[in-house]
C-alpha positions in Angstrom: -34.3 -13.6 -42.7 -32.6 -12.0 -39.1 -30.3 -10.2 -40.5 -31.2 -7.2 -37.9 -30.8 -9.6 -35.2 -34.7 -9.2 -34.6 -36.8 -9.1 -31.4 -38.4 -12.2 -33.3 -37.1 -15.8 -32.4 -33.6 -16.0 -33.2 -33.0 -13.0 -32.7 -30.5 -11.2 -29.6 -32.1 -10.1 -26.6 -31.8 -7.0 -25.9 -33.1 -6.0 -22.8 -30.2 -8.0 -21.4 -27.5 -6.3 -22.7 -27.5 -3.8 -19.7 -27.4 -5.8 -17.0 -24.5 -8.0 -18.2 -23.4 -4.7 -19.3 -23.0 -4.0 -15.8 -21.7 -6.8 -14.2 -19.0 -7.4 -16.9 -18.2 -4.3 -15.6 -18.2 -4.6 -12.0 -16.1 -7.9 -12.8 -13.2 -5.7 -14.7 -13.1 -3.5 -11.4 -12.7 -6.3 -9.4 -10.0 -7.7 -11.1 -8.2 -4.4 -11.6 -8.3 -3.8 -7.8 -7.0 -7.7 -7.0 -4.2 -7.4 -9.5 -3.0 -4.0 -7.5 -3.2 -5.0 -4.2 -1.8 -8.5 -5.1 1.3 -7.0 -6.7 1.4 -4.4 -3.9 1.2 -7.1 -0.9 4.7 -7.1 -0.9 6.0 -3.9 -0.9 3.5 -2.8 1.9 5.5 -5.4 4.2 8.5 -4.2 3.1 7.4 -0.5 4.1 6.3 -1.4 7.5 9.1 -3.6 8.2 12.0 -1.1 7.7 9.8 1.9 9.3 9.3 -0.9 12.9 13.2 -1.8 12.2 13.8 1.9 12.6 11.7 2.4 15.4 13.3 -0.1 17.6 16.9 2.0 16.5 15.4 4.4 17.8 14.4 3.6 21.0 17.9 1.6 21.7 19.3 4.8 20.6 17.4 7.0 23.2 18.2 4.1 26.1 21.3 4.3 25.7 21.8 7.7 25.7 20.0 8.0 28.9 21.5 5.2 30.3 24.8 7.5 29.7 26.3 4.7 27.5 27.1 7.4 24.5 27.1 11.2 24.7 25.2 14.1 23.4 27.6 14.4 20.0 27.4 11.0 19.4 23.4 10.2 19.9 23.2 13.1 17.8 25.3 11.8 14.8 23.7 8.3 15.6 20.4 10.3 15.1 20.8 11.9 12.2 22.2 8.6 10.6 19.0 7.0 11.4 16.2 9.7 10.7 18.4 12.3 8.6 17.4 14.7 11.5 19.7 16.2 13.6 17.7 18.5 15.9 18.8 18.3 20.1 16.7 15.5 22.3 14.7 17.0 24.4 16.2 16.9 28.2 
């Protein structure tokens, strides 16, 4: 009888264990890493949107005060609003 599971016919080959081994592994990784970055797609957009949303503020902000539209106190208070920084533009 196999009951050992035998090098004999029949019996499980075991000199592929490792390679399979390996590659079941490498398979796992791969999935792991497509399942995070799937999941994550979205909230990477929604990152890069509000930080390019704030950006242009920005930059209306800073034309406008140049332009002489608004003054100093209220391009700073527009600032700080925007970037929760309230440090003096540079003139």
């Amino acid at each position: 009888m196999w009951y050992d599971y035998g090098y004999g016919m029949g019996g499980h080959p075991h000199f592929m264990h490792g390679p399979f081994s390996i590659i079941g592994a490498l398979l796992l990784i791969a999935l792991v890493v497509f399942a995070v970055r799937f999941f994550m797609k979205g909230k990477h957009k929604h990152i890069c949107q509000s930080r390019k949303s704030n950006s242009e503020s920005m930059n209306l902000l800073e034309t406008r005060y140049v332009q002489g539209e608004i003054d100093r106190d209220e391009f700073l208070k527009k600032k700080e609003d925007l970037t929760g920084d309230n440090t003096a533009p540079a003139t």
